[in-house]
Every structure is written in structure tokens, then in C-alpha cells.
N, C-alpha and C positions, 0 to 999 in steps of 0.2 A: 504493500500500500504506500509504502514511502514518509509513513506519519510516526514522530516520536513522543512518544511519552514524556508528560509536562514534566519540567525544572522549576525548581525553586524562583518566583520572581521577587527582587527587589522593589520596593515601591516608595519611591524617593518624591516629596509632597516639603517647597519650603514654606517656612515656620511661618501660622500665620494668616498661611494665601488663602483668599474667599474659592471655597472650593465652586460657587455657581461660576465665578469670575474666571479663573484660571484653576483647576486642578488637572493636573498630567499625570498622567498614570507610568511615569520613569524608570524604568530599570535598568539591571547590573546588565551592560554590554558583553559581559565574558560569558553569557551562558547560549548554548548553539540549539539551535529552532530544529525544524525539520530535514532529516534527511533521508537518503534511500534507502533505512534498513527499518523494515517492519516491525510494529512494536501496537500490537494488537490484545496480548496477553495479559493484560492487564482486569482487575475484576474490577465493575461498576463500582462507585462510593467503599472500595476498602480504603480504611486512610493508610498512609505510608508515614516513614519519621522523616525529617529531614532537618540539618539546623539552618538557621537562616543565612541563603547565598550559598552552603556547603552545597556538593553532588549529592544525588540520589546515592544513597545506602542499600546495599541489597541486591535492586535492581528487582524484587519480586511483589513488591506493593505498588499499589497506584498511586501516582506522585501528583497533585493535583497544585495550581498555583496558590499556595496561601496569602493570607494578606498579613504581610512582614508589617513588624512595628517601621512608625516611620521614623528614615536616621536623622539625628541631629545636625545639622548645617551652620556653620559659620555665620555670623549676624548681617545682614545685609546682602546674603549671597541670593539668586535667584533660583533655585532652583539648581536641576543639572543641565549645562550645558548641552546641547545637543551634539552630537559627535565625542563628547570627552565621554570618561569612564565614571562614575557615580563614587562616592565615596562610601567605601564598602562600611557596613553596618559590626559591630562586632559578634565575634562567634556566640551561640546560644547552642545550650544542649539539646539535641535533638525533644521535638514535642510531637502528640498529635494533630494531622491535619485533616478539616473536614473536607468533602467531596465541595468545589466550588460553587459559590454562588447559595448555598445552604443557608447561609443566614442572611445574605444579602439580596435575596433574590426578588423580584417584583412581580405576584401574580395579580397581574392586572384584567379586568375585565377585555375579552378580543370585541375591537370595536363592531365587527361583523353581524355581534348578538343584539345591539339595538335596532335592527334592521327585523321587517315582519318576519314568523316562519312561516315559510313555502311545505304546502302539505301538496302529495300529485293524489289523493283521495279524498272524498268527500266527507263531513262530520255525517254523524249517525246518531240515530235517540233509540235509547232502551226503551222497554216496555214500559221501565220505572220513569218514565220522561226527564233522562238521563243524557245530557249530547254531547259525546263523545269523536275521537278521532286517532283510533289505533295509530295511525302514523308521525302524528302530533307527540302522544305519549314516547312512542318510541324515540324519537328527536331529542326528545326535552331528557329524556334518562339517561342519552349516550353522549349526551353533551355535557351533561352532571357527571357523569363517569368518568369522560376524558379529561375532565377540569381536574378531576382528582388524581388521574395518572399523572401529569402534567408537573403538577406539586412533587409527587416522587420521583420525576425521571433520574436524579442521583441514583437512584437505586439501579435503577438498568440503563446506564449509559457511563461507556468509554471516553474519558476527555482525552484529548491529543493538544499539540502544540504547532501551529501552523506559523507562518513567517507572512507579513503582508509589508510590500511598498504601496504607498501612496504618494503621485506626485502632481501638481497643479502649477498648470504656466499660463499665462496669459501673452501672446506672442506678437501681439499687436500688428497683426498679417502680416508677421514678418518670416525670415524661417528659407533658410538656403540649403542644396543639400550636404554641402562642405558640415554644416554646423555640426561640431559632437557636442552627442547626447551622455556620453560616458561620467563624467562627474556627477551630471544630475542625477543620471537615475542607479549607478550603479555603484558610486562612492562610498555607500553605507553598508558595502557586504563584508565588510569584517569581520562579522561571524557567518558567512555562509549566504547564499542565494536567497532571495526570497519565494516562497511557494505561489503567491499570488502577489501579481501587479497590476497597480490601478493608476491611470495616467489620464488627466483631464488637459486640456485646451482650451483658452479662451481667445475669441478674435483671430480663429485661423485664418477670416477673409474681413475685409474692412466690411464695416457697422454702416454702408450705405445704406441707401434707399432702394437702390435697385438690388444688390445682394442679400436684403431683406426680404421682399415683395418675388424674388423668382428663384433663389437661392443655388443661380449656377455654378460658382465657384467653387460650394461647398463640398461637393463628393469628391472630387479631383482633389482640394488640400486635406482632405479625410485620408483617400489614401497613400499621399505621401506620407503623413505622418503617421499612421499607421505602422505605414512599413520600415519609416526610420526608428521607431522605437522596438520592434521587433527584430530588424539588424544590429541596432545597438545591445539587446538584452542579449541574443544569442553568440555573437560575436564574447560579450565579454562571459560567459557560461563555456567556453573554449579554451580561457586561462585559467579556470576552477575546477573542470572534469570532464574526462576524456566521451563521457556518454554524453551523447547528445540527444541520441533520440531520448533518455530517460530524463536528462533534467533539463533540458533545453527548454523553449517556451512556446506554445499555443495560446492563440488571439481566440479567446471563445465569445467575447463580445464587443459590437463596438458601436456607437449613436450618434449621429450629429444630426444637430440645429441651427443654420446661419451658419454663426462662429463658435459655437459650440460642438468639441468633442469627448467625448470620454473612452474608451479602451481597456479591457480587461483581457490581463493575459495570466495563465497558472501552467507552473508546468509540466512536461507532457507525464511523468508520474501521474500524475493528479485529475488526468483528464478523464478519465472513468468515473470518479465518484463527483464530477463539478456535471451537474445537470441541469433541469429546468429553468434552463439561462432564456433571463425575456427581456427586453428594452421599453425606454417609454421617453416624452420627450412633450414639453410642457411651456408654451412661450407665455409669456408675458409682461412684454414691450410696448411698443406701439398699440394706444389704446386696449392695453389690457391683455393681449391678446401675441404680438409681434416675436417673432422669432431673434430680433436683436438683445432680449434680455430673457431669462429665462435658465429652464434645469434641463437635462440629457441624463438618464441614467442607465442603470444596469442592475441587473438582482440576478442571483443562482444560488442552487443548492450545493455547498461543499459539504461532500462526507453528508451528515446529519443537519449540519447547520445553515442557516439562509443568512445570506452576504444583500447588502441594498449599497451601490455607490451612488451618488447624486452629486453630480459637478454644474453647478450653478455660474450665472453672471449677474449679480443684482442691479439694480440702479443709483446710478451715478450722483457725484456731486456731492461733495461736502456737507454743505444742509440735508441730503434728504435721505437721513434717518430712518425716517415715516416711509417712506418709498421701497427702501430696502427691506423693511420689515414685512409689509405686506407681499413684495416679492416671494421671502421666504415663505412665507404663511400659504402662497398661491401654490408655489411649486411642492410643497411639504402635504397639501391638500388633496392636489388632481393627478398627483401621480400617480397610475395605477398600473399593473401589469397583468394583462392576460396569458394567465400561468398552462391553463387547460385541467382538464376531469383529474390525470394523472397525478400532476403536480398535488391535485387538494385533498387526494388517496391518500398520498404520502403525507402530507399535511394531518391529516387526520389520524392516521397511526403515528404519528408523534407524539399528539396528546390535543386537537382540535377539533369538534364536529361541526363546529360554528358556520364554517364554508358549506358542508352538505346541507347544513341545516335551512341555512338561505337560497339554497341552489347556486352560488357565486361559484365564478371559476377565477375570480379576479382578486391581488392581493396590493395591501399600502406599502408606503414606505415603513408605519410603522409596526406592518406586521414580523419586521425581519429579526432573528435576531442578533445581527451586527449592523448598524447602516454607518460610513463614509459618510460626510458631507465636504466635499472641497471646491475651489476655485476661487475667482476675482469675486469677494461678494463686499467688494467697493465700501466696506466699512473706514471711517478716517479719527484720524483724531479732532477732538473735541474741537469747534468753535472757539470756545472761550480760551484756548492760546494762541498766538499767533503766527499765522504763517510763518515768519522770520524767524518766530523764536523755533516753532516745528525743524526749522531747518537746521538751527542751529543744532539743537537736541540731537535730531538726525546723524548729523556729518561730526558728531563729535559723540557716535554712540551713546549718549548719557539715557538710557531705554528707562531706567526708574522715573523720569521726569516723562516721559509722554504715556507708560501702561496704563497709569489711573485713567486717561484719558481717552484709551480705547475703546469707540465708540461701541464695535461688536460686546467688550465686555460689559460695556455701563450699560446696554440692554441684556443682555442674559442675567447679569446681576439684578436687573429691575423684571425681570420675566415676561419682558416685551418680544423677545426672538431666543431664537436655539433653546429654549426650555429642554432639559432634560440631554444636550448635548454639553459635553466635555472636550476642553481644547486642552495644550502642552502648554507650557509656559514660551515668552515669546521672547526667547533669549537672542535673536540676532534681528538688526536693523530693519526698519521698515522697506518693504521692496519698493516700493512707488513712489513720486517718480521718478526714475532715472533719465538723462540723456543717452538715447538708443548708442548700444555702440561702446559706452565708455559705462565707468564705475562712481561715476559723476550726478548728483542728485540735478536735474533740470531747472535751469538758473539764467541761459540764454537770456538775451533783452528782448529778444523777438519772439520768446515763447510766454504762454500765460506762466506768473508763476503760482505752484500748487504745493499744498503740503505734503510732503512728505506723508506716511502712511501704510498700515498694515494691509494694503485689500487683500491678498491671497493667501490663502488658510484653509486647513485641516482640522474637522472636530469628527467626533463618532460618539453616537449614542451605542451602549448594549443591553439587552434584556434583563440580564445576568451582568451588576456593573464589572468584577472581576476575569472574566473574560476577554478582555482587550486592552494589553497593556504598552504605550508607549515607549519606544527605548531613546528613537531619538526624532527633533524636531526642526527642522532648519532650514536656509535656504542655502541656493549653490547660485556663484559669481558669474558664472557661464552654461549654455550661451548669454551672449550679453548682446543682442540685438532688437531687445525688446524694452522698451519703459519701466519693465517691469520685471522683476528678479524671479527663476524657479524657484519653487517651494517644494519642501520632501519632508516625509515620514517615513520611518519603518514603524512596525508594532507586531506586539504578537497578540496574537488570542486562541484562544481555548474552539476549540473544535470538537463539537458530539461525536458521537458512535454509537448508535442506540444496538441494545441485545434484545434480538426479539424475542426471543423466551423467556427471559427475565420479565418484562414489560406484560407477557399475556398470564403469567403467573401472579401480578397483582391487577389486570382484569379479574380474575377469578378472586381473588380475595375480596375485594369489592362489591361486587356481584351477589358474592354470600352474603356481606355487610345486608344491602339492599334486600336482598328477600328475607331478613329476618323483620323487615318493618313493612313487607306487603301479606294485605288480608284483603278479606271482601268489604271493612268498612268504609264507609263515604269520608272522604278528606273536606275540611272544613276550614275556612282562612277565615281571618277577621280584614277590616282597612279602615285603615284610622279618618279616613273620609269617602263621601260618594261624590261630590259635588266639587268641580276644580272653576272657582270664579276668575280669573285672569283680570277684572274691573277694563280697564282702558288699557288700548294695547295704539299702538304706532306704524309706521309707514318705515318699509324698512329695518325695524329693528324686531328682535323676537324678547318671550320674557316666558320664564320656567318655572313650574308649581312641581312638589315633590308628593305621591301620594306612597304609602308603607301599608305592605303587607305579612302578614304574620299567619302561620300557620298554627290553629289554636287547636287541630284533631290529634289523632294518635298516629296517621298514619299518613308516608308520603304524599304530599301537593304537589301536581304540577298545574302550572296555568301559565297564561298565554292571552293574547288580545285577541279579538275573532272579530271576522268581516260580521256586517249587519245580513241579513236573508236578500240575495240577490244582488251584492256587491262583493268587490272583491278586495276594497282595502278597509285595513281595519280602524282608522278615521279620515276627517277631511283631509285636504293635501296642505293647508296652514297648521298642521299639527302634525309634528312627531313625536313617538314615545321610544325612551330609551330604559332598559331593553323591553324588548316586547313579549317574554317568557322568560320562566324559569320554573326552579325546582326547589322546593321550602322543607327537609325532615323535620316532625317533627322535634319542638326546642331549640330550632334553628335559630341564628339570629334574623330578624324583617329582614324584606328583602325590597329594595326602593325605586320606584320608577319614577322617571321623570319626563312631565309631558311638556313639550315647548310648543307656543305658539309662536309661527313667525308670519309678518304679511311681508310678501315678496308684488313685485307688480303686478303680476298673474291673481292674485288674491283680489288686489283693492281693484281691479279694473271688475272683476265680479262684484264686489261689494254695491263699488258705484252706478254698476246696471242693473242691479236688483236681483242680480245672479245666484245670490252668495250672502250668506247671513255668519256671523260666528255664533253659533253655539252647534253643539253634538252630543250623541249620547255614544258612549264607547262601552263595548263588551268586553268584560273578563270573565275568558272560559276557565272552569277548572274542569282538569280531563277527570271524570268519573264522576264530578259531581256538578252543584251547580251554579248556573251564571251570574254573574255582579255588575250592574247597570251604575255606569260614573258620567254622571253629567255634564258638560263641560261649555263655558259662556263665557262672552267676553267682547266688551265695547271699542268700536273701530271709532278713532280720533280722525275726523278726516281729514286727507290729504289731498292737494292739487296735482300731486304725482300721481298717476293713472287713469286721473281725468280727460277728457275728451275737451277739444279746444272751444268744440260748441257751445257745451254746456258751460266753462268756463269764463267764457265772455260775459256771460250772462247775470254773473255776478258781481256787486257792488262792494258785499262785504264778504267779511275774511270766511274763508273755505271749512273751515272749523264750525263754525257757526250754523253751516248749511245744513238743515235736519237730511238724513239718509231718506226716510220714509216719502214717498212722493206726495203724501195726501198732509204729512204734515207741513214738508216744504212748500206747500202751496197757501195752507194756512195763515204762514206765518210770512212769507214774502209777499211782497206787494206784485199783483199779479200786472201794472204796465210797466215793470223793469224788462220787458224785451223787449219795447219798443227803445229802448235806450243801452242797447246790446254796447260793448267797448269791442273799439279794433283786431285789441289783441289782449289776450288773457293779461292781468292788470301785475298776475307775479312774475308773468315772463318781464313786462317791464322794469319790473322792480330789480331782477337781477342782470340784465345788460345794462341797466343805469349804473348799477354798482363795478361792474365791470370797468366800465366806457369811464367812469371815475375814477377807477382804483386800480388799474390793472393793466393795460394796455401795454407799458414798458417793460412787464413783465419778462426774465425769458422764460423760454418754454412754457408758455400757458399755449392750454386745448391741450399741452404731448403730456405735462408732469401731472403725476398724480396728485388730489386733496388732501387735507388729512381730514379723515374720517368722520371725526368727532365735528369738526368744521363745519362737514357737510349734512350732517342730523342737525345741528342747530339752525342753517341756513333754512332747509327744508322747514320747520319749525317756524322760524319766520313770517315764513313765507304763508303758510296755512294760520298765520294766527295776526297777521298785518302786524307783530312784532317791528322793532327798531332791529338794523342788524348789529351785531356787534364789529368788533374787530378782529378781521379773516382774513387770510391770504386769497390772492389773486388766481391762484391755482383749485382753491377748494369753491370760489363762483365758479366756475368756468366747468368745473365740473358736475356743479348740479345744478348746470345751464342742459348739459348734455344728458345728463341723468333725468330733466322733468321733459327733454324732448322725448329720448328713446323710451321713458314710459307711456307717452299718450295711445288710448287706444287704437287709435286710425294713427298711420304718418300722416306728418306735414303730406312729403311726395306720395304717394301711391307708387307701389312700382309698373303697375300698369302705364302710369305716364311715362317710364322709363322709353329712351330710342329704340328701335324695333332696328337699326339699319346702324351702319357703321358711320363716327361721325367725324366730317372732317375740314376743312376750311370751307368749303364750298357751303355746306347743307348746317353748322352751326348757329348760325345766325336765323336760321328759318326755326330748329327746333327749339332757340332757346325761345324766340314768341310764343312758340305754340306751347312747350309747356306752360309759362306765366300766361295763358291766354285759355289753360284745360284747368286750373287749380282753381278749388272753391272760396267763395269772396276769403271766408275768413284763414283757409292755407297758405293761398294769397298773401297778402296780409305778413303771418308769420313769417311764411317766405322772406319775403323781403327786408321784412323787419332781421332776420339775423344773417342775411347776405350783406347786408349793410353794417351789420355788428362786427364782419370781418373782414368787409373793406373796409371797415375804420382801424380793424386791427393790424392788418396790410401795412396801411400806411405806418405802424410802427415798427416794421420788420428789424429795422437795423438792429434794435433793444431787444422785442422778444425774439427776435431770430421764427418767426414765422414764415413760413413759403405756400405760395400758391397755391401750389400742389398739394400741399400737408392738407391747409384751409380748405381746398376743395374734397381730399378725402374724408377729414373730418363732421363738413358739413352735409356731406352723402349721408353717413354712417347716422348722423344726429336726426337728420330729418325725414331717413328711410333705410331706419334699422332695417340689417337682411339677418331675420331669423332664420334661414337655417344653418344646416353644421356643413352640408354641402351642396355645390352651387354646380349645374350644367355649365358646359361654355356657352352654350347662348345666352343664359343668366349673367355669366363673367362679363361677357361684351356690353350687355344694357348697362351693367353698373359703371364697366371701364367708361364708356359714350357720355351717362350722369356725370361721371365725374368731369368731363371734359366740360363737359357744359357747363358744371358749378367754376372751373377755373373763368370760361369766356364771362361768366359774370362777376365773377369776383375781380374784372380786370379791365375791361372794356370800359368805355366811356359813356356808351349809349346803347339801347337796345333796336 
């Protein structure tokens, strides 16, 4: 198999450090990973003796990595250096160590099980008017069983010790094929090869508009570099051992986006048990969406264990914090991988039913149990020092004056991004930015200058935190063609080995558990409530009531939420409940569900056609016995988001105000306010005036994102003729474009879209005739924010706005295209719109 039985790891932490902030999991470099000599014989969770940092003893116990006390460090030191040797701990008499991860380990709920269960049979009712679902029951029991294998896998599972590189460059499309790779990725093998390599890219091809929008470049510098990091890795595997075909390297995965690439290579020992290898790739750039920022990843199955790499590019720019973090949160979300049937077989004899149990064939990032996170993800130091002084700090190494300052830390310390991710300590210079070429921070008169900065970075979450330990963290001087310095890790971590017969000999211990508490009597639960009132809920945001269940019989509860008679989900689609089943033994502790309301656009545009009411009643089945009726209510605050322009107009006063019910709104309005209709909805005015005031010299407004919280008070505002407060320029602008793409009809139709290709000639005829098909009050808005960016046009030079951006933006705002994918005769109508939106945003007359 080529896998070695774990060593003793060191775990070197200086004094002090906030472990949310920086804690590295460091070890003694003198101890060797995997190599080609089999080492299988090992028995599940026997402990072995070992003293701390000594060699394994014996050689006949199973040596699993403990968690050494941590050594003492000289006052003011950071840490261990990356590449240097750790200062060994002193010798302790050999002690007991437990099987890993045994006391530290996280059994966390799999997010899979807040998702309804999928039954392929229908319920059934007893004679005793009893409604039941044999396949339900059985779901809910094997699912409760496997949670408890899960908890014991120590018991039947072989840990091993695998070698991992990680390395992240951001290359500023630069990249010749003279350049060696050899320092970067192959400098750290002084204890031996690494088993798996994981090599991310960023900016393989320049962040244009056009390398955005058609992404020709990308496959071609995909496979160059590809292939130069697999010359380089095998090449230097030539000066270390004479087999090649055994240790040499196989590329088993590789993803590109734009200018993102990531790369995973293990070698060829290893390539039998590295399976269910699957890609996924996730933009979110250009309006939300764009392949210029964004994740590329990779996941497989080593041996027993699932690997997630995720090589990210966040969003730029000193200030934008807020922008990076939601990056994270996008790509950490929508990642998913379609694994297949097999993959979630295997999955489930590990110790899951959760997958079967939903019918999913699909897994997250944080279903794995190791995920990599590396790349540019554009974190800087802090605002509040400055540039000069960054630099200074920088070019004179003084690293204790800028770490407090680092911005990636001062958010995972606040639990705004990487939650539950761990980085190494950041012992050598910020990479960015350099003068391409030279070893020279960027300081030219004709270049902007910028601060200095960590962006490129390695963290990993593990299931099991002991399982992944850093040895070393740092970056390499060369190549040096890029802005931006390589970044590398090596690490080890703990690799499963599950013993099937072991694992089905506590199914059956189990099993027995279980049938000593099944009879024919009826299971009975209490709930501490039936009625979930939610009072006043919002546009946009969700809010969550907890209801507790207790099982108060003698004898197994399982329940479950259940469709109503003649539907198939089990509430509205403004409600989910997490999780949606379980299993209660008797004396167990409650067991808590939590139902959230959220209004999404899709909601309020119901609401406000009479579609759509908030209240429900929801079903709790218990399997064998019987059903529990929970009431669920809750008042819609109305919002001019998902309103319709028509009805809009039509209003004097604030949107809040406007009763829901038509007979009361009739009531109480003065029935000749439509003869006195406004041009244009009165909130749309309200926020292009704030704009057109406050924002125009902006840069990047329409491209940069809001901040969040900005944008719920704006909205707010705006539905209550509020005063606004004090907001950036970028959070109007965006819930300019968030109150267009919610209206229920577009501004445009795409029906008025050109039918015919458009081009100097026939321009000018179709842009009449659109503004000549569009109804009075489209019209109207039309114009009204075609105008909002020819006025912003005219301030290009400040916010750096273009044309072409403006006209695609304005496509997108005034005729969102729902869907995910588009015919090319669809393509062409929008390309032609857009054309049209530029001849107007530009021309002098119609």
C-alpha cells in the first residue's frame, strides 16, 4: 500500500497566540511520512507507548499522533520558523496514547439531515388508524445507527500517516517555460517526497473582459502548467529513487476558471486507493456571478479519508473586507460535487445514511474530512496604518508590527470569515506587492503605490482537529516574475483505514442495544409548543423559532415532518425546518428543530398578488403512532421590493402603510389617487437622487459589492419614507439593482429583445422601436435610469465606468434572464440588447 504507521508528532503553538487568530499545528521536521513499505498490521485504537518526539518502541502497537504538551519558547519568538527545525521538547517517559481524535473529536450534526426525507413508498394507516411508512422507519433507524458507529470508528479503523504539499501562486499571466519550479514546490522534501500534491494558480491569463466573458486563453495556460508542475515533481522524484513508476506522480485532478487553476497530483503508489475524485468551480465576480473572482476545487477519496482542496481568488482592494468575506461565504456555500450512487455507498459504510436518506448523490465542502483552502484571497493589512509605514515594516521585516493587523486574522478572530479554519503562523514577509522581476517591494513613480500584504495563504479545517499537522509554512523567492511571491506548505495528516469486520461486529452490538427497547407499545412524545408565531417578518431577511421534542413513552420515537394529503412538501417554500427527522430512546435528551422563515423575492411577489398568505399548518409524523398538528403565522412588513411598477406609482404614501388585503386597501385609500398616478415609482426616485448626490465619483460603483447590512436599512427606508442615513455609494447602487431585478414584470420584456442581428445600419431603427413598444410607465423607468448612467458616464474618469460594463449592467437590471441556461438565439437577442443599451447610453439623439 505504501502507507506508514503514524510517529510521534510534535506540536509547537507560541506562548500566548489566539489560537482563532493564528494557531499552526508545527512539528518536529526529523520525523519521515510515508513510504513504500506496507504497514497495515496494525490493530484499530490499540494505544502504543511512545515518549514524546522518541521513535516508535516495539514497532507492534499502533502509534497514533498524540497531542504532545506544548514546548516552551523563548519570549518574543514567533513561533517555529518554517523550514528551520522546532526546538525539541524534552524526553518524557514513555505514557499511554489514545486512538486520535478520541477526545477531540466533533460529532456534528451532517448538514444533509435538515433536508426533507425522501420515502420511494407511500404512508399506510393501520386498522388502529395508525399512519405509518415502513421505509421512513427504516431510514430514520439506520441513520440513528450509523451516527453511533461513527462515534466508535476508533475502534475499527487503521490510522496511517500520509505527506501533503500545498502550494498557491498567483502569477499575474505571467509564466515562461525556462521558469523553475524546483525551489517552490520541491525544497521542503527533506524528509522525503510528499504522497499528495496540491498546486493552485491564480491569474494564469489576464482579468480582462474579454478572457472573462469567453475564456479562450484558459485551457491552453491550464495545460502548460499542468505539465510544468508534473515535469518539475517527477524530474526531481529521479534524484530521490530509482522507481519511478512506484513513486513518481499522477495528475488525478485538475479545474480551471478564467485565471483560476488548481491541480492535484498523488503518487503513482497511491493511485488505487485515491478515488471518487470530482471537480466543481464556482464564480463570483462580475455581478455576483463572473469567472474573474471566485473558487476551483477538487475533493477524492484517499484510502478511507475524503480530501476537499478549494483554491480561491477573492476580491480586491484594501477596503473591501466586506467583499472578501462574502466571496468566501459564496464559494464555501455553492460548492458542490456530484460524487455518484457509489461514492455515497461508500459514504454510508463509513458511518452516514444521511445521503441515502435524502436520495443526494451530491457532497459540500464541508462534508470532507480534511479541506485545503489556499490562494490570493486579497486579505491586506489594516487601514489604520499606513501605506509608508506598511512598507516600511515590510522591507525591514519587522512582521510583529503588521500580524495584529492582519486583516484575514482580525476577521476569523471576530468570526466574520474562515470560522473553524486554522492557519500556520506567518513567519516570513508579506508576498505582495512586488516589482515583477526583482525582490523589490513596488515603489516605481509611475506605479500606484500599495501596501505591502499577506494575500496568498494556506488554512485547513479537519473533522478530527488532530489529524492535520503543519511542519512547515513559507514562501519561496523564485520564480520571481510575478507581483507576487509562491506560497508553500507541507503537512501531515492522519489517514483512515476502516476494518470491515470490526465495524459490522459493533452493527450487531447495536442492533441488540435496539431490540431490547422494541415492543408493540405506541411511542409517545410531548412539544413544549404547537403554535410557532414569527409576529412581523421582512423582505429579505429570515428569523428562526426553536420548537423541543421529548420523548415521554417507554419505547423508541421516530418522527419526521410529513407532506399534507396531496402534496409533496412538507411546508411552504418560505419555511424550512432543520432537521426534519429523527430518533428520540426513551430518557433521551429533547431533541430540537428549528423552523426558519425567510421571504426571498419569489415569496413577496406572491404575497403582493394575493398568491400567498404566511401562515401553515405542519405535520409531525410519529412512525407507529400519532400525528402532531404545529401551527405556524406570521406578518409580512411590506416591501416595495417585488412590487410591480404599476401598482407602485400609484402610491403617495410609504409602502408599509399599504394594507395587503384589497378590500381593506380600498377602504382606507382615497379611491381618486389614480387619477394622480407618479411617473415613476417615488422610491426609485429616492435612491438615484441619493446616488446622483453621493456617489457618482465613486470607483467601481454598479461592479463592487454593498455591504449588507447597508443594504437592509436602505430597503427599510425606503418602504417606511425613513430619512437615509449615512451609506456608501456602492450599497445604493446596489439596491438600485436589487429593487429593479425584483419587480415582477421587467422594465424590458424580452420579447422586445432584437429578433435579427444588430449592426450600424439597423441600430438606430431598433432603438425607436423598442422606446416606441415599452408601456407609458417602462417607458418612463427606462429612461429614467438610462439617464442615471449617462450621468454616470460622464464621470468615468473617477469611477472608472465603461460603456460596455453600463450597458451590460443595465441589460441585466432591467431584464433579468432567469434562467441557468441560455440557446444561442437567446445569446444573440441579449448580445443585440446590449448593443442597443451602449447606442443609448452614448449617442446624442434618438
Amino acid at each position: 500500500t505504501g502507507l506508514r504507521k503514524p510517529l510521534p508528532l510534535r506540536h509547537a503553538r507560541s506562548l500566548g497566540q489566539d489560537r482563532r487568530k493564528q494557531s499552526p499545528r508545527s512539528i518536529d521536521n526529523s520525523q519521515s511520512t510515508m513510504s513504500g513499505v506496507p504497514a497495515f498490521a496494525m490493530a484499530p485504537g490499540q494505544a502504543g507507548n511512545a515518549s514524546n518526539g522518541a521513535p516508535v518502541s516495539g514497532g507492534s502497537g499502533t502509534m497514533t499522533p498524540p497531542q504532545a504538551p506544548t514546548p516552551t519558547q523563548p519570549q518574543g519568538q514567533q513561533g517555529v520558523v518554517p523550514g528551520s527545525t522546532p526546538q525539541a521538547a524534552p524526553a518524557e517517559a514513555p505514557q499511554q496514547v489514545t486512538p486520535p481524535g478520541s477526545g477531540n473529536r466533533k460529532i456534528a450534526r451532517d448538514p444533509k439531515e435538515d433536508q426533507m426525507l425522501v420515502t420511494t413508498i407511500p404512508d399506510e394507516e393501520t386498522e388502529q388508524g395508525v399512519i405509518r411508512n415502513r421505509q421512513a422507519i427504516e431510514k430514520i433507524r439506520d441513520t440513528w445507527l450509523y451516527k453511533q458507529v461513527k462515534s466508535r470508528q476508533d475502534e475499527f479503523t487503521n490510522y496511517q500517516q500520509a505527506k501533503l504539499f500545498v502550494g498557491t501562486w498567483n502569477v499575474n499571466a505571467k509564466g515562461k517555460p525556462e521558469d523553475d519550479l524546483t525551489r517552490w514546490l520541491c525544497s521542503d522534501w527533506g524528509q522525503g517526497p510528499p504522497d499528495v500534491v496540491c498546486v493552485g494558480f491564480q491569474e494564469i491569463v489576464d482579468l480582462n473582459a474579454v478572457n472573462v466573458a469567453v475564456d479562450n486563453k484558459t485551457q491552453q495556460k491550464t495545460q502548460f502548467w499542468s505539465e510544468k508542475i508534473h515535469e518539475t515533481l517527477n524530474n526531481a522524484i529521479l534524484k530521490v529513487s530509482r522507481d519511478q513508476a512506484r513513486d513518481g506522480y499522477t495528475l488525478i485532478m485538475q479545474r480551471s476558471m478564467v485565471g483560476l487553476l488548481v491541480s492535484v497530483f498523488v503518487k503513482n503508489v497511491h493511485r488505487p486507493r485515491t478515488k471518487y475524485v470530482s471537480s466543481a468551480s464556482v464564480g463570483v465576480g462580475v455581478m455576483g456571478i463572473g469567472g474573474n473572482k471566485g473558487g476551483v476545487s477538487v475533493r477524492m477519496q484517499f484510502y478511507d479519508s475524503t480530501l476537499c482542496f478549494v483554491c480561491t481568488h477573492l476580491a480586491a482592494h484594501r477596503e473591501n473586507v466586506t467583499g472578501r468575506n462574502a466571496d468566501f461565504a459564496n464559494v464555501y456555500a455553492k460548492t458542490s460535487f456530484e460524487v455518484g450512487e457509489e461514492a455515497i455507498r461508500e459514504v454510508i459504510r463509513s458511518g452516514s445514511l444521511s445521503h441515502w436518506a435524502i436520495g443526494s448523490s451530491a457532497t459540500a465542502v464541508a462534508d470532507h474530512d480534511i479541506v485545503i483552502w489556499l490562494g490570493d484571497l486579497n486579505y491586506r493589512i489594516d487601514e489604520s496604518m499606513p501605506t509608508e509605514t506598511v512598507l516600511k515594516h515590510s522591507e525591514a521585516k519587522s512582521l510583529n508590527a503588521l500580524i495584529p493587523l492582519d486583516q484575514l486574522n482580525l476577521e476569523r478572530g471576530a468570526g466574520r470569515s474562515f470560522r473553524e479554519f486554522e492557519e500556520g503562523i506567518l513567519a516570513f514577509p508579506p508576498t505582495y506587492k512586488y516589482q515583477p522581476g526583482t525582490d523589490v517591494y513596488e515603489q516605481r513613480p509611475d506605479k500606484k503605490l500599495r501596501a505591502p500584504a499577506w494575500c496568498d495563504r494556506i488554512l485547513w479545517r479537519a473533522q478530527v482537529p488532530n489529524h492535520i499537522q503543519q511542519v512547515s509554512y513559507n514562501r519561496c523567492e523564485t520564480p520571481n516574475v510575478s507581483d507576487h511571491k509562491p506560497v508553500y506548505s507541507t503537512m501531515r495528516m492522519v489517514v483512515k483505514d476502516v476494518i470491515a469486520a470490526k465495524r459490522e461486529a459493533i452493527y450487531d452490538e447495536l442492533m441488540r442495544k435496539l431490540d431490547r427497547f422494541d415492543n408493540t407499545a405506541l411511542p409517545i412524545v410531548g412539544l413544549d409548543r404547537d403554535t410557532l408565531d414569527f409576529g412581523e417578518v421582512r423582505y429579505g431577511q429570515t428569523s428562526t423559532l426553536k420548537l423541543k421534542i421529548t420523548n415521554t413513552g417507554n419505547v423508541v420515537a421516530q418522527f419526521r415532518l410529513a407532506p399534507k394529503l396531496d402534496e409533496v412538501s412538507i411546508c411552504k417554500p418560505w419555511m424550512s425546518v432543520s432537521p426534519t427527522y429523527g430518533m428520540l430512546l426513551p430518557g433521551e435528551e429533547a431533541a430540537t428543530l428549528e423552523f426558519t422563515v425567510s421571504i426571498d423575492n419569489s415569496t413577496a411577489q406572491n404575497i403582493n398578488a394575493g398568491r400567498e398568505v404566511l401562515d401553515d399548518i405542519l405535520i409531525l409524523r410519529l412512525e407507529g403512532g400519532r400525528d402532531y398538528y404545529i401551527t405556524v403565522k406570521a406578518d409580512y412588513a411590506r416591501s416595495c421590493f417585488g412590487m410591480s411598477l404599476e401598482e407602485l406609482v400609484m402610491y403617495t404614501k410609504p409602502i408599509r402603510s399599504i394594507p395587503l388585503d384589497p378590500i381593506e386597501r380600498t377602504e382606507k385609500l382615497d379611491p381618486t389617487t389614480g387619477a394622480t398616478a407618479l411617473c415613476v415609482p417615488k422610491e426609485l426616485w429616492r435612491i438615484v437622487d441619493a446616488i446622483i448626490h453621493k456617489g457618482l465619483d465613486t470607483p467601481g460603483l454598479f461592479v463592487e459589492a454593498g455591504v449588507a447590512d447597508e443594504v437592509a436599512e436602505i430597503r427599510e427606508a425606503l418602504d417606511t419614507e425613513a430619512q437615509f442615513g449615512t451609506y456608501r455609494a456602492h450599497s445604493y447602487a446596489e439596491a438600485l439593482i436589487a429593487f429593479l431585478t425584483s419587480l415582477p414584470s421587467p422594465v424590458v420584456l424580452p420579447s422586445l429583445f432584437p429578433s435579427v442581428e444588430i449592426d450600424s445600419q439597423n441600430i438606430q431603427s431598433f432603438s425607436r422601436r423598442l422606446l416606441d413598444e415599452l408601456p407609458p410607465i417602462h417607458y418612463n423607468v427606462f429612461v429614467y435610469i438610462v439617464s442615471l448612467f449617462r450621468k454616470a458616464l460622464q464621470h468615468r474618469n473617477k469611477n472608472l465606468l465603461t460603456a460596455a460594463k453600463a450597458a451590460r449592467i443595465c441589460c441585466d437590471a432591467l431584464s433579468p434572464d432567469g434562467t441557468d441556461q441560455n440557446s444561442n438565439q437567446d445569446m444573440t437577442k441579449r448580445t443585440g440588447m446590449q448593443l442597443i443599451m451602449i447606442h443609448l447610453l452614448e449617442t446624442s439623439s434618438i
